[in-house]
N, C-alpha and C positions, 0 to 999 in steps of 0.2 A: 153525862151518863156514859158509862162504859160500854153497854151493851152487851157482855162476853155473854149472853144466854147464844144472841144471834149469831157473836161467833162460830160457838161448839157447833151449830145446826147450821151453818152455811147456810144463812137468809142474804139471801140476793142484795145488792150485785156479786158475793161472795160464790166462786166456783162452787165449793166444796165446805164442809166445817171443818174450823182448825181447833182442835187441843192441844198442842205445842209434843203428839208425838214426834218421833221422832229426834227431839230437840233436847238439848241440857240445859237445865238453870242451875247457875248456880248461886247459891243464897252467902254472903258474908253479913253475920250479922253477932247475936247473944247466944247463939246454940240454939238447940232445938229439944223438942218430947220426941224422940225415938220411938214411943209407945202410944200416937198419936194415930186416932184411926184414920185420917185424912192421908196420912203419908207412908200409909199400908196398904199393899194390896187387897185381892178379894182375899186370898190362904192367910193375911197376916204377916207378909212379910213386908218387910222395909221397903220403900221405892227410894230411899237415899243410898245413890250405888258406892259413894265414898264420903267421910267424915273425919276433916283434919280434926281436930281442938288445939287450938294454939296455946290453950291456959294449961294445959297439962304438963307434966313433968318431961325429961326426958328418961325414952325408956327404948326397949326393944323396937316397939312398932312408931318408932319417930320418924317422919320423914328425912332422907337423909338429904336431900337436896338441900333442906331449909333447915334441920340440926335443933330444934326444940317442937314444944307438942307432941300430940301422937293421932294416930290416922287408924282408920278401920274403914273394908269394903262393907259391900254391903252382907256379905254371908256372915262375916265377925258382929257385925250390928244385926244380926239375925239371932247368933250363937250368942249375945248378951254379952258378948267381951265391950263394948262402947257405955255398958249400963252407967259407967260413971260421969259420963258426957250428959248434961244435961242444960234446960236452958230455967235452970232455979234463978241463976244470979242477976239474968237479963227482965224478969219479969214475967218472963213468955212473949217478949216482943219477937227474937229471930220467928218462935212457932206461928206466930201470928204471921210475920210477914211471910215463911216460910207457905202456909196456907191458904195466902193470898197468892200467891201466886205458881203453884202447882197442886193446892189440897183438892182430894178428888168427891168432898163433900161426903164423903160415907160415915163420920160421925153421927150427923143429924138428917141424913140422906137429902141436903140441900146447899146452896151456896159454896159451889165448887170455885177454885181459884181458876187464874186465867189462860192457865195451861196444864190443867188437871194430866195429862198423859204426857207429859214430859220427863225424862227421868233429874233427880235428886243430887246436887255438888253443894256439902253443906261446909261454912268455916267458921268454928266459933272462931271469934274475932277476941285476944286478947288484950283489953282496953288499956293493962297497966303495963305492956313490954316496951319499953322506950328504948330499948339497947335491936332489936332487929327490923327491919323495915316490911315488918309483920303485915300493911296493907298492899304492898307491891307483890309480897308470898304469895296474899290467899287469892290474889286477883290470876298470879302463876298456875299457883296449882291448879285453880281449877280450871282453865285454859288446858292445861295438860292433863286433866283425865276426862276430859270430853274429848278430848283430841283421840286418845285411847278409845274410849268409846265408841269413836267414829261419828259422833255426832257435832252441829254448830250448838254454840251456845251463846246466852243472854245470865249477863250477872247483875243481881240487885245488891246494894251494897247500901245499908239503910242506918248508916252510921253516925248521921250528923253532920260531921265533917272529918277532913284529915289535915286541917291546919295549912292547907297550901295557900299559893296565892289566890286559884280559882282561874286565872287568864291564859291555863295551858302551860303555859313555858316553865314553871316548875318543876322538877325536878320527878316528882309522884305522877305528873301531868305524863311528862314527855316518855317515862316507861308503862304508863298505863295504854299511850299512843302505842308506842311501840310493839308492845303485848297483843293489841289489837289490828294493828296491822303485820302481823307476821304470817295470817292467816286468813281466810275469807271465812263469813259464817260468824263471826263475833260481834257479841255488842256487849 
């Protein structure tokens, strides 16, 4: 059993309760529901501070580091410019995972994820780009808008697999290392 109740209320030996303020998760997965009361504040607004979609076209708001998809903060995913980011294709798995581990339960006003007050680093994960190395990007990016943010961050990444070897010295492996160790505070 997880326990995350005793988490949030800091039940002993626990100093304090932790909700993962503070903190950035960020989710690489199928997309997300944007209009998803778990990952909306009390006003309604978004608690996802950025939102690449790797499936999308190129256009204006493409990342230029990375040169395909498109990105919105969170004021643009407020203002309904990300309306067409959605997680239809995935099933609702990223929103599920997504709400496992930062949904703040205000849907059914129960079964908060495991770090309900953490802010939002969302990647739809494009499953059919074979030509960029689309999982090293979204692992990038969102390393670098937590960094922005000023906060440490923890990434889920509920993909399956990414066809490596698995024994580290891969190639995906050894920049995922690297990513991770370029800064303290990551996992």
């Amino acid at each position: 059993t997880v326990r995350v109740n005793d988490v949030h209320s800091g039940l002993s030996p626990l100093p304090q309760g932790f909700d993962g303020s503070g903190v950035a998760v960020g989710i690489i997965d199928t997309g997300v529901d944007l209009t998803h009361p778990d990952l909306q504040d009390s006003s309604g607004n978004t608690r996802i501070k950025h939102l690449w979609d790797q499936r999308k076209p190129v256009a204006a708001n493409t990342p230029l580091a990375y040169g395909y998809g498109q990105e919105w903060n969170s004021s643009e995913i407020d203002a309904g410019l990300a309306s067409g980011s959605d997680d239809v294709q995935g099933f609702g798995h990223g929103t599920h995972v997504t709400g496992i581990t930062a949904g703040d339960g205000s849907a059914i006003n129960k079964n908060k994820g495991i770090a309900p007050g953490a802010d939002i680093i969302e990647v739809a994960f494009d499953f059919n780009n074979s030509t960029d190395p689309t999982y090293i990007d979204a692992v990038d990016y969102i390393f670098n808008k937590a960094q922005l943010l000023g906060k440490p961050c923890v990434i889920n990444a509920s993909l399956g697999d990414y066809y490596g070897s698995h024994d580290g010295y891969d190639l995906q492996s050894q920049m995922i290392s690297t990513l991770l160790n370029q800064q303290a505070g990551r996992a």
